[in-house]
C-alpha positions as CSV (number, residue, x, y, z in Angstrom):
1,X,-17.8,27.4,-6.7
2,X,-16.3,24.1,-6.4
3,X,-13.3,23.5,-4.2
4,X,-9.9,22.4,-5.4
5,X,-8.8,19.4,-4.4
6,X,-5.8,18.7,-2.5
7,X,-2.7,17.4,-3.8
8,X,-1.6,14.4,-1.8
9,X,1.7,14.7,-0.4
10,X,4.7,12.6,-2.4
11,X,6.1,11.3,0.4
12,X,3.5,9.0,1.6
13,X,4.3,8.7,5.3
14,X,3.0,12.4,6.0
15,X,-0.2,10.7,5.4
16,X,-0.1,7.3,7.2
17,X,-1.9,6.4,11.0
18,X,0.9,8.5,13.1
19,X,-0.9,11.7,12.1
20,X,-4.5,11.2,12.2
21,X,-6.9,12.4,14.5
22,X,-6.9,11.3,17.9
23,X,-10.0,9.2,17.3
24,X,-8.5,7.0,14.9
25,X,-5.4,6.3,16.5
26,X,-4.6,3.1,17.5
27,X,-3.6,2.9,21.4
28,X,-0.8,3.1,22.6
29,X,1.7,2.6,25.7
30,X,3.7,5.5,26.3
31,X,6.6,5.5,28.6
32,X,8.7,7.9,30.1
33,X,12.4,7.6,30.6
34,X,14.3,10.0,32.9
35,X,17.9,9.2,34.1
36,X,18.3,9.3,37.5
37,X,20.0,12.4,39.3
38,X,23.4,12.3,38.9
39,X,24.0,16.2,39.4
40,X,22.7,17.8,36.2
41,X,19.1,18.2,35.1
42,X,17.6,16.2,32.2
43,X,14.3,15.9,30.5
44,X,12.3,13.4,30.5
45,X,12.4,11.6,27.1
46,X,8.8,10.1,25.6
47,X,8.7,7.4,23.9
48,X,5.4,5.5,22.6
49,X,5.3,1.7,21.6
50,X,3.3,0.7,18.6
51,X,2.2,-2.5,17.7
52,X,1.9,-3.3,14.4
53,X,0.6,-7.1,12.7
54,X,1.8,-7.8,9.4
55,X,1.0,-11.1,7.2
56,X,3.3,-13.2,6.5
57,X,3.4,-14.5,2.6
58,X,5.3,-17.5,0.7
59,X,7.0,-17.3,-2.4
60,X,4.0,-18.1,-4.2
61,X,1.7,-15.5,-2.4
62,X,-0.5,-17.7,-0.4
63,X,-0.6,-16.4,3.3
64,X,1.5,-18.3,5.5
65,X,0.7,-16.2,9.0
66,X,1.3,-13.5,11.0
67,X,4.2,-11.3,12.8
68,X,4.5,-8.1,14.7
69,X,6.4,-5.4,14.6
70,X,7.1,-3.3,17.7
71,X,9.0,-0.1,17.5
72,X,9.7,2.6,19.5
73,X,7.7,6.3,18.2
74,X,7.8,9.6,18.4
75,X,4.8,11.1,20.6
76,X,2.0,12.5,18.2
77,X,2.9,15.8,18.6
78,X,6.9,15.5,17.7
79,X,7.1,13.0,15.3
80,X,6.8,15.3,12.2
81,X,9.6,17.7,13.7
82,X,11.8,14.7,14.2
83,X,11.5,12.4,11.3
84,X,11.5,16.7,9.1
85,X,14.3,16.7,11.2
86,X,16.5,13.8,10.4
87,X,15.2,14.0,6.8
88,X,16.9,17.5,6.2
89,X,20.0,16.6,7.9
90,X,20.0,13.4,5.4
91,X,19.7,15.4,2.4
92,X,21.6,18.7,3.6
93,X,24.4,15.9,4.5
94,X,24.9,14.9,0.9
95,X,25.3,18.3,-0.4
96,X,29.5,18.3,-1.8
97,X,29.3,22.4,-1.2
98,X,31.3,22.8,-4.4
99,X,29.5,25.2,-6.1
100,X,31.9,28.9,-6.9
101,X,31.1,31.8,-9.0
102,X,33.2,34.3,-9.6
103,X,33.1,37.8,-8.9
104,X,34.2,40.9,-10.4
105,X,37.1,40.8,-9.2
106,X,38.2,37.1,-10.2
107,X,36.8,37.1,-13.8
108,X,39.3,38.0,-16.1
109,X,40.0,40.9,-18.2
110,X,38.4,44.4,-17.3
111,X,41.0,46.1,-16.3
112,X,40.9,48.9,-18.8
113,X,38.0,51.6,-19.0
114,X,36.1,50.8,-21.9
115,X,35.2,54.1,-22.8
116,X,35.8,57.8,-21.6
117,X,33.8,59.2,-18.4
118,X,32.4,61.7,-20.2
119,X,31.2,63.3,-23.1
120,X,30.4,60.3,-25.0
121,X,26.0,60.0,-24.3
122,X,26.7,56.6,-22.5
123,X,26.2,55.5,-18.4
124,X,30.2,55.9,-17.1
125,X,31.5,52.6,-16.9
126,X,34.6,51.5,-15.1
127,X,35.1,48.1,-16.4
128,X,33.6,45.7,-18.4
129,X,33.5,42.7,-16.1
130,X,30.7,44.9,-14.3
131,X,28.4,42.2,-13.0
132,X,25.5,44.2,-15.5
133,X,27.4,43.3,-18.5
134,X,27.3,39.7,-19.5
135,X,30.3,37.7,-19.3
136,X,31.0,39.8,-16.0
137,X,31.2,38.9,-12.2
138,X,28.4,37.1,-10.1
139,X,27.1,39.8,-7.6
140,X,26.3,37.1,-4.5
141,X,26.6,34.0,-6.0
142,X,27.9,30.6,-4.5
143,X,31.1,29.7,-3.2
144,X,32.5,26.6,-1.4
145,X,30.8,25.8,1.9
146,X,30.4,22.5,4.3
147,X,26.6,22.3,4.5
148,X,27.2,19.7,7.6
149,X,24.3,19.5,10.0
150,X,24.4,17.6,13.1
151,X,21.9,15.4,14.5
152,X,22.1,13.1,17.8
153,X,22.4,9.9,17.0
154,X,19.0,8.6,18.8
155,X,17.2,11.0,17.5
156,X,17.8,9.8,13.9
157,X,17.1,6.3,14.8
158,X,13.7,7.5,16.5
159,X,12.9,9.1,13.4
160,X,13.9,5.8,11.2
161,X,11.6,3.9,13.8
162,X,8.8,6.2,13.8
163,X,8.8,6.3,9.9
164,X,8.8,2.4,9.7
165,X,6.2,2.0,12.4
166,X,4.1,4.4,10.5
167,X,4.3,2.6,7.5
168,X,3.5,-1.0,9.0
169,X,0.4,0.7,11.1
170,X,-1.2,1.7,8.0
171,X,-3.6,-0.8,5.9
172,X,-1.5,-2.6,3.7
173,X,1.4,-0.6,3.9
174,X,4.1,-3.4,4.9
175,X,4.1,-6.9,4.4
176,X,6.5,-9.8,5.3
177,X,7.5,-12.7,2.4
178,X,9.3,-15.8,3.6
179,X,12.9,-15.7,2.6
180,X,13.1,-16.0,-1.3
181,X,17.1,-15.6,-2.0
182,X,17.7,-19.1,-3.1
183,X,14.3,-18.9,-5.2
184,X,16.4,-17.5,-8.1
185,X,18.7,-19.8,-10.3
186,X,19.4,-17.0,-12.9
187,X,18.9,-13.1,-13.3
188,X,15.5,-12.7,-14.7
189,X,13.2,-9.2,-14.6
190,X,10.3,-11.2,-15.9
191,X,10.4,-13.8,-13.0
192,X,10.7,-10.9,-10.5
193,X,7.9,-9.0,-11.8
194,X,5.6,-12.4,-11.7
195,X,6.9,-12.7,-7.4
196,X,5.6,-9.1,-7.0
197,X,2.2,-9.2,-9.0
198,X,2.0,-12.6,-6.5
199,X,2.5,-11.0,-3.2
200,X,-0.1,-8.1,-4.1
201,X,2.8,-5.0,-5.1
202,X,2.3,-3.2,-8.3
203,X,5.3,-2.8,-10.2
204,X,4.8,0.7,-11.1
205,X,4.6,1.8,-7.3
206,X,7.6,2.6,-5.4
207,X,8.3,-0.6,-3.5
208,X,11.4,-0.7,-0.8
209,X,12.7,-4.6,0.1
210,X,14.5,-4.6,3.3
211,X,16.4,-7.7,3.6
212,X,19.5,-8.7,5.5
213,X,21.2,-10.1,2.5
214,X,20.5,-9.9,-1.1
215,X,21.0,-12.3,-3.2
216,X,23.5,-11.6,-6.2
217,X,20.5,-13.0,-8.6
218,X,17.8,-11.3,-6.7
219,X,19.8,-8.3,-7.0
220,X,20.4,-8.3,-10.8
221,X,17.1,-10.0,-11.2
222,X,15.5,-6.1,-9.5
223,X,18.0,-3.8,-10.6
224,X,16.4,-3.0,-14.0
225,X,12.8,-2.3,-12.1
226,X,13.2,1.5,-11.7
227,X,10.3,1.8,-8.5
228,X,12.0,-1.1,-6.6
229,X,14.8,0.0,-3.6
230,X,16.7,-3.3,-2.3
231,X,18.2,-2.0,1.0
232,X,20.0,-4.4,4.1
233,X,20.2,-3.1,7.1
234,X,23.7,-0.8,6.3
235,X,22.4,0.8,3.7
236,X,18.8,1.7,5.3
237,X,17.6,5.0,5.3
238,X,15.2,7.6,6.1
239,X,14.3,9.0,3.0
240,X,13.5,5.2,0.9
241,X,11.4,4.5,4.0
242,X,9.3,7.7,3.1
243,X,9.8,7.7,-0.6
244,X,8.7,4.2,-1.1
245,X,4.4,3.2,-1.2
246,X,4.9,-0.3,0.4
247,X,7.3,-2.2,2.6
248,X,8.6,-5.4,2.5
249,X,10.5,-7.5,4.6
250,X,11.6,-10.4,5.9
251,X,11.2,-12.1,8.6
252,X,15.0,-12.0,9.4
253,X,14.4,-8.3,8.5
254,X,11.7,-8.0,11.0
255,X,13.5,-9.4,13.9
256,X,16.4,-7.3,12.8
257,X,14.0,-4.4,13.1
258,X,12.4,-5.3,16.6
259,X,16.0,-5.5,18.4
260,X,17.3,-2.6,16.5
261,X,14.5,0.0,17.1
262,X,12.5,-1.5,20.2
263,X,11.5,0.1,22.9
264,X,13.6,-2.4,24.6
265,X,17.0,-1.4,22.6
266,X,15.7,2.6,23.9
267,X,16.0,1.6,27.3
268,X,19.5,-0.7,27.0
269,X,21.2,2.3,25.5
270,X,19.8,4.8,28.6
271,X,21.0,2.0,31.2
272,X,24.4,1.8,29.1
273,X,24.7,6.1,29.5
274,X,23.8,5.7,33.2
275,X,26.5,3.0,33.6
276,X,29.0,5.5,31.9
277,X,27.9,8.5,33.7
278,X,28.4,6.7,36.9
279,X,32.0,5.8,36.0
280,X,32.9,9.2,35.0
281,X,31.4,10.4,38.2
282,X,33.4,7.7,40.4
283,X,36.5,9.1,38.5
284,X,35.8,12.8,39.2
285,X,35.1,12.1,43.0
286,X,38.8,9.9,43.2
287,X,40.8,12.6,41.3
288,X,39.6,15.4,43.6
């Protein structure tokens, strides 16, 4: 009997290099955070650094060089439950919570039996807004809620960073294309679609720019390309970086990247918490 095949997974990071076997991996340097004691009892946080080499192309698709991008990851056996994580909590977050039925009590009309209780042949039947008549009440349906999940702040950017790493670690996954903003006198699809067939994308893959400006005529010149995401660093997010089949950036992007979601930025923010730990401490200690 032959064996189905597998369906690959639509969001393409589930299968990129972060989740293979430990024989393919590429290696990596983890290190371990812990604050230092300061009267309460923490856990160690883990955090691998992965670096990834991406080429570097011109406007006119010739290969200029090379760049790197180094960003902090989850460990391999995390980084699915915190990018599924953050991913829910993006979605669940968008959710207005407006949805209301009403129930048999709210519809209107039904107040008067429809028929005697007995002696007619029928089911009794108290009122005909019974939710087994139609036009009746909703027995369980919806009503307003706040579908508001929390998530800690560095765990959300761990799980952008461990997303984008993934991405740029895997073959041809992420390239970088010299700055092109002022490359555009007009709006013009066609001359967009040409840049794009040049730097190796196909236009009917999902495609995700990351840029820290866009261009009012590289804007309008993308818009009407319906696989193409042009995001700057504000309006970045986790699920374009998993919905999308190739990266591109910048090289104002990558640097953005590298002092956003290094493993250097990890350990400013834990010295900055120390530093504000040991100030609430010194205050504590002078008002007692």
């Amino acid at each position: 009997m032959a064996s189905s095949a597998t369906a690959p997974n639509s969001l393409s990071f589930f299968s990129s290099s972060l989740f293979l076997s430990s024989s393919h991996q590429i290696p990596r340097n983890y290190i371990s955070v812990a604050k230092p004691s300061s009267g309460r009892v923490s856990k160690p946080l883990s955090v691998a650094a992965q670096l990834a080499t991406l080429p570097i192309f011109s406007f006119e698709g010739e290969r200029v060089g090379e760049t790197y991008l180094d960003l902090k990851t989850a460990p391999e056996d995390t980084a699915r439950a915190v990018v599924h994580r953050a991913i829910v909590n993006d979605l669940q977050n968008k959710r207005r919570g407006t949805a209301s039925t009403l129930t048999r009590g709210e519809v209107r009309g039904g107040g008067i039996k429809p028929y005697a209780q007995k002696k007619t042949g029928n089911a009794r039947r108290g009122s005909q807004r019974t939710p087994l008549r139609p036009g009746g009440g909703v027995v369980f349906g919806p009503k307003p809620r706040d579908w508001t999940i929390k998530i800690n702040r560095k765990e959300k950017r761990l799980a952008i960073s461990t997303a984008i790493s993934s991405a740029a670690s895997s073959e041809g996954g992420a390239i970088v294309v010299e700055e092109f903003g002022d490359r555009f006198g007009k709006p013009k699809t066609k001359d967009f679609l040409a840049a794009m067939k040049r730097w190796g994308l196909d236009p009917k893959e999902k495609a995700m720019f990351l840029m820290i400006d866009v261009e009012e005529n590289v804007a309008k010149s993308g818009r009407n390309i319906g696989t193409l995401r042009m995001l700057t660093p504000r309006t970045l997010n986790l699920f374009d970086i998993l919905n999308s089949d190739k990266l591109v950036l910048t090289p104002a992007a990558v640097e953005f990247l590298n002092a956003r979601y290094g493993v250097e930025s990890f350990e400013t923010d834990e010295e900055d918490e120390d530093d504000t730990e040991g100030a609430e401490e010194a205050a504590d200690e002078q008002g007692a």
